[in-house]
C-alpha positions as CSV (number, residue, x, y, z in Angstrom):
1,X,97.2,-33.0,285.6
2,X,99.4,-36.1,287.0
3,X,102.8,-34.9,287.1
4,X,106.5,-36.5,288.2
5,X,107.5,-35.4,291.5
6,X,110.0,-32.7,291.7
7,X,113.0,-34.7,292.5
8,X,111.6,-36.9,289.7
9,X,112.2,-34.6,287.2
10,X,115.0,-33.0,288.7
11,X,116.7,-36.4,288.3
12,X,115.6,-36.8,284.4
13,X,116.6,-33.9,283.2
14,X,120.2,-34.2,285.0
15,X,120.5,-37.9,284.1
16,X,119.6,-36.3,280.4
17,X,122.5,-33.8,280.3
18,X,125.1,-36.3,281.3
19,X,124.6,-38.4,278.3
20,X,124.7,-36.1,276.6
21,X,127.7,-35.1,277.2
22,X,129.2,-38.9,278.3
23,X,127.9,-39.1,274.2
24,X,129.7,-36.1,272.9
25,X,132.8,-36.8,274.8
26,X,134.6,-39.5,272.6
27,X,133.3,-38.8,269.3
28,X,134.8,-35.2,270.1
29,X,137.6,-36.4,271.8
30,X,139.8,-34.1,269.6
31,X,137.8,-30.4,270.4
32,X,137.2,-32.0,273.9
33,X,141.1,-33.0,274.9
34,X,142.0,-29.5,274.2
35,X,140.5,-28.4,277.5
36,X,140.8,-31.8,279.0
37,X,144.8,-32.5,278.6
38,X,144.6,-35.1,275.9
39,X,142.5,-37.9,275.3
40,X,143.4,-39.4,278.1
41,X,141.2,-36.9,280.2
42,X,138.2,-37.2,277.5
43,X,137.5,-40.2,278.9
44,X,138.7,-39.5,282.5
45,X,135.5,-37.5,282.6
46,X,133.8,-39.7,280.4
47,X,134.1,-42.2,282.4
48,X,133.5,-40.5,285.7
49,X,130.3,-39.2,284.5
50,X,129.2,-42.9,283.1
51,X,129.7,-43.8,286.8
52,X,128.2,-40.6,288.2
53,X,124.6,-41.5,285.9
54,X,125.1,-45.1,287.3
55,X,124.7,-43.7,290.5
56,X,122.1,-41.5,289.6
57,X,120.2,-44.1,288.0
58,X,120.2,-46.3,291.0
59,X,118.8,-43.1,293.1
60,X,115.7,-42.7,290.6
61,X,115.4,-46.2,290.3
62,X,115.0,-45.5,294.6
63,X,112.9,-42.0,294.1
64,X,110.7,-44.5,291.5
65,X,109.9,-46.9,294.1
66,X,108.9,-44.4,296.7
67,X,106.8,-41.8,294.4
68,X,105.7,-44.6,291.5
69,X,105.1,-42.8,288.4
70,X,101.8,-40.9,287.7
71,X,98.7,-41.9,285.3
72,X,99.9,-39.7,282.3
73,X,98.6,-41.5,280.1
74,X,94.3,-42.2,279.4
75,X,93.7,-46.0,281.2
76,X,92.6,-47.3,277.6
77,X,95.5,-46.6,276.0
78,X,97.1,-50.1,277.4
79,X,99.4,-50.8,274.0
80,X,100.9,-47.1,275.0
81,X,101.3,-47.9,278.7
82,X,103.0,-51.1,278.0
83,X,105.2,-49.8,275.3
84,X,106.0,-47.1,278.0
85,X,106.7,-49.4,280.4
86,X,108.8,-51.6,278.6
87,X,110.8,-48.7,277.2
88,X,111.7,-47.1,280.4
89,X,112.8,-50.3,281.7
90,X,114.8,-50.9,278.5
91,X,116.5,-47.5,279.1
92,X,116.7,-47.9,282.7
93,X,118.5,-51.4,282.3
94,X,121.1,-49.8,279.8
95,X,121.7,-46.7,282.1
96,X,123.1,-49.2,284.8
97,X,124.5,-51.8,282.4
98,X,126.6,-49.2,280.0
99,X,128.6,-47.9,282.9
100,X,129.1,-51.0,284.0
101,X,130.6,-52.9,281.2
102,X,132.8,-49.6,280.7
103,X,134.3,-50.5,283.9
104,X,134.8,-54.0,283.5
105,X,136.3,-53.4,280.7
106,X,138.8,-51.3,281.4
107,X,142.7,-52.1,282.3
108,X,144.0,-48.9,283.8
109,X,143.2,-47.0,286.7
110,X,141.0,-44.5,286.6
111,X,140.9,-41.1,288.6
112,X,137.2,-40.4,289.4
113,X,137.2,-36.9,288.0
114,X,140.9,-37.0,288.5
115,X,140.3,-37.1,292.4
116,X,139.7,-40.7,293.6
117,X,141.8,-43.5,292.2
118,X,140.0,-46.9,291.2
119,X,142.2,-49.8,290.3
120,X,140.7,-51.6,287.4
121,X,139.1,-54.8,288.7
122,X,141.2,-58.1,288.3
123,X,139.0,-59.7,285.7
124,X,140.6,-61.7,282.4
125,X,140.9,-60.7,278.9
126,X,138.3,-62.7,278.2
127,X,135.5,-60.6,280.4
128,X,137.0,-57.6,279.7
129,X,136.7,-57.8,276.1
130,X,132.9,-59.1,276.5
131,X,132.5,-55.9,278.3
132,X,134.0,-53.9,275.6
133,X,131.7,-55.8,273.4
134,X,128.5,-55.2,275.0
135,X,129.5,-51.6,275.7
136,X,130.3,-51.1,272.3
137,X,127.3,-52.8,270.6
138,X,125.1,-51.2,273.5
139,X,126.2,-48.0,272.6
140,X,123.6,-48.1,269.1
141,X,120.5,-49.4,271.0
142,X,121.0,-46.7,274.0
143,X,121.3,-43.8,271.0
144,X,118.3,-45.4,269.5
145,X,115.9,-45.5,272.5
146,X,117.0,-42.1,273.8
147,X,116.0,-40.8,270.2
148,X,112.7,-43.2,270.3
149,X,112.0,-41.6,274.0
150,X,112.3,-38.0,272.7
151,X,110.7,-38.5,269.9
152,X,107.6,-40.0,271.2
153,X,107.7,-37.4,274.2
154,X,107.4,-34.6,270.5
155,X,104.8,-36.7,269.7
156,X,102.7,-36.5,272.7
157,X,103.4,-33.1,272.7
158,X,103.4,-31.7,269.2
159,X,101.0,-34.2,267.7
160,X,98.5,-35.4,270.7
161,X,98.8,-32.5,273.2
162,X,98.3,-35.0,275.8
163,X,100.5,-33.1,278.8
164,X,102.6,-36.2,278.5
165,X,105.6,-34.1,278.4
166,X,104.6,-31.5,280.7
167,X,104.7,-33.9,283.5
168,X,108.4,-34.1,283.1
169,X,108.7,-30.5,283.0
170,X,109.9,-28.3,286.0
171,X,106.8,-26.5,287.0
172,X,106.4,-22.9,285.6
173,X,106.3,-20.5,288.2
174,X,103.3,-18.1,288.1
């Protein structure tokens, strides 16, 4: 069975667990910023980790070019591969985009993770609140096409046990 190379899926899986928690951060900014000093360090890390997946992303988008991505899927199902294509280049697109516009938009320094000052970048009210904007509004379609990714990933799984999903799962060890 085709399968994502190992770095690949090492990369994925990572990528997965820092939105998850760049998600959970401010809308549990109140449990969070008792172990983070405040709010104020809710989105330290927040934000630190929004930069550390826009890193990341640009590394996959590097591991991508050199590996490609396998044949997972049969080569009649052309509706599926396009719809596959165009949603991982939707998500990839927001993955560098959201961190992005979170920096544009900000007006303070930040302390990447409270070791590396960055002075906010000398842009006008005007940008930065178009950066807010877009991060804000960008926000809804990045929850809905991480939920559409996993959902469909279920589907291959659960309803077409296609091995869809097991080629972005570490290898079992046997």
């Amino acid at each position: 069975m085709a399968r994502y190379s190992n770095s690949q899926i090492a990369l994925h899986w990572l990528t997965a667990v820092l939105i998850g928690l760049i998600i959970a951060l401010p809308y549990g900014r109140d449990f969070f910023g008792d172990f983070l000093g405040g709010t104020g360090g809710v989105f330290v890390l927040h934000k630190s980790l929004g930069l550390a997946v826009l890193a990341l992303t640009v590394l996959r988008l590097l591991v991508r070019a050199r590996h490609g991505a396998p044949q997972i899927l049969p080569p009649d199902a052309v509706w599926q591969q396009r719809a596959a294509k165009a949603g991982h280049a939707l998500l990839y697109l927001l993955l560098v985009l959201m961190p992005l516009s979170g920096l544009l938009f900000g007006k303070r320094p930040l302390e990447l993770f409270w070791l590396i000052p960055l002075e906010p970048l000398p842009l006008s009210d005007t940008t930065r609140a178009a950066a807010k904007w877009f991060h804000v509004t960008a926000q809804w379609l990045l929850f809905a096409m991480i939920l559409g990714h996993a959902l469909m990933a279920l589907v291959h799984h659960y309803g077409k046990r296609d091995g869809v999903l097991a080629a972005m799962l570490p290898a079992a060890r046997g």
